[in-house]
N, C-alpha and C positions, 0 to 999 in steps of 0.2 A: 733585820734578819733577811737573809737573803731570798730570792725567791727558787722556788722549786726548778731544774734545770727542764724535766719537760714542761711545766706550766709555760716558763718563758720560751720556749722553744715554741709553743705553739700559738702564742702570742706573737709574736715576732712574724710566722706565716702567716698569720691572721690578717696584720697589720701591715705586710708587704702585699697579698693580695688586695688589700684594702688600695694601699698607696698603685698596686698597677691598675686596678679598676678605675681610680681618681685621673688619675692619667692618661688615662684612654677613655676618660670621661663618660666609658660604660652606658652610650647612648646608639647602641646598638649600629655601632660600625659607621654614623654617619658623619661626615667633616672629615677633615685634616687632623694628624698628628700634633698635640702640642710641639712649638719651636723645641729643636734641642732633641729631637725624639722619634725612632721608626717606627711604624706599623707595625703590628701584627698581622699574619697572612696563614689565611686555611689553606690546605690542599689539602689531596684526597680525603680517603673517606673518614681520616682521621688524624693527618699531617699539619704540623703549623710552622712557621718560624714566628720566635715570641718577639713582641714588642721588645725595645733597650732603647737608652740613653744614647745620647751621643758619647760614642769612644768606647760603648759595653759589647761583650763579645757576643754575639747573636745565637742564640739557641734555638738548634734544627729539631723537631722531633717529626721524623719519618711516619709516613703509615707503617699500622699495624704488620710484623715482620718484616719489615727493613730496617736499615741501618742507613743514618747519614755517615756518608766516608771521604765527603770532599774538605775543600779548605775551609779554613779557621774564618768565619764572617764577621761583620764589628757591624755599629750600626757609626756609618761616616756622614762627611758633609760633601754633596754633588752640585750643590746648585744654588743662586740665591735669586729672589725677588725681591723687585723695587716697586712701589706704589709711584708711578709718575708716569707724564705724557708722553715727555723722551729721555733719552741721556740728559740733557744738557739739564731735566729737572731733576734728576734722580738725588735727594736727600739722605745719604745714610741712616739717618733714625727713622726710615721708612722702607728698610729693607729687612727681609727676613731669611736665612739661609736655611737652606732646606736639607734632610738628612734622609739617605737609604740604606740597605744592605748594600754592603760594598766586602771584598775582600780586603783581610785586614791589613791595614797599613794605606790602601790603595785612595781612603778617602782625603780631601783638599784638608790643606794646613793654613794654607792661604788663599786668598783671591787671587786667582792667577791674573798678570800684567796684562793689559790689555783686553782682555776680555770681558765686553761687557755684560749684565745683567740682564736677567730676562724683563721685562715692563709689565706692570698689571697697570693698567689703566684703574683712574679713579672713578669707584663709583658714582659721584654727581655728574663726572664729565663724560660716561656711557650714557647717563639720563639724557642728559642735555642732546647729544650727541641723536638719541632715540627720538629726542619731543621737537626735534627740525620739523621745517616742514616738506615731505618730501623722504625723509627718513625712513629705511626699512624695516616693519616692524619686528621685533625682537623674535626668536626663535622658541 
């Protein structure tokens, strides 16, 4: 038997709120966005743009009497990092591409030619880097 049209309906909100809070890991704002995924962002006294997926349309909600009137947002892809020393180490399965609001259409499809990735230095090789002797202590 089927189930009741609002039962599931509110099930369904239930379980999408569920799944955005899992997602945003609902550890009170702190970390990075899951790969694949933007922020959500407060403004004023009661404005946000909601978190979305890579390639979902980004939902403005203004402060209280205003209205969003500008363009269409998406959540795209702007940037990537690589966990290496330099170029010449950068291993693709140790890169992560990074996603923002962007307007729509305007996010990368590709890795543009020539343009290299940003470097995250490896954490043991900051350590090491810190336990020299002579080394500036860390900030």
């Amino acid at each position: 038997r089927p189930m009741p049209r609002r039962r599931r309906d509110a099930l369904l909100c239930g379980a999408g709120a569920a799944a955005a809070c899992l997602l945003q890991g609902c550890s009170g704002g702190q970390g990075a966005p899951p790969p694949g995924m933007c922020q959500g962002v407060k403004f004023g006294a009661d404005g946000f743009v909601a978190p979305a997926l890579a390639g979902e349309v980004v939902l403005v909600k203004c402060p209280r009497g205003t209205t969003y009137s500008g363009p269409t947002l998406e959540c795209g892809w702007v940037d990537r990092h690589c966990v290496a020393r330099s170029l010449g180490d950068v291993d693709p399965q140790f890169c992560m591409d990074e996603y923002s609001v962007t307007l729509l259409g305007e996010g990368l499809r590709r890795w543009p030619d020539g343009l290299p990735p940003r470097l995250v230095a490896p954490r043991h090789a900051r350590q090491a880097r810190e336990a020299e002797p002579g080394a500036a202590a860390p900030a």
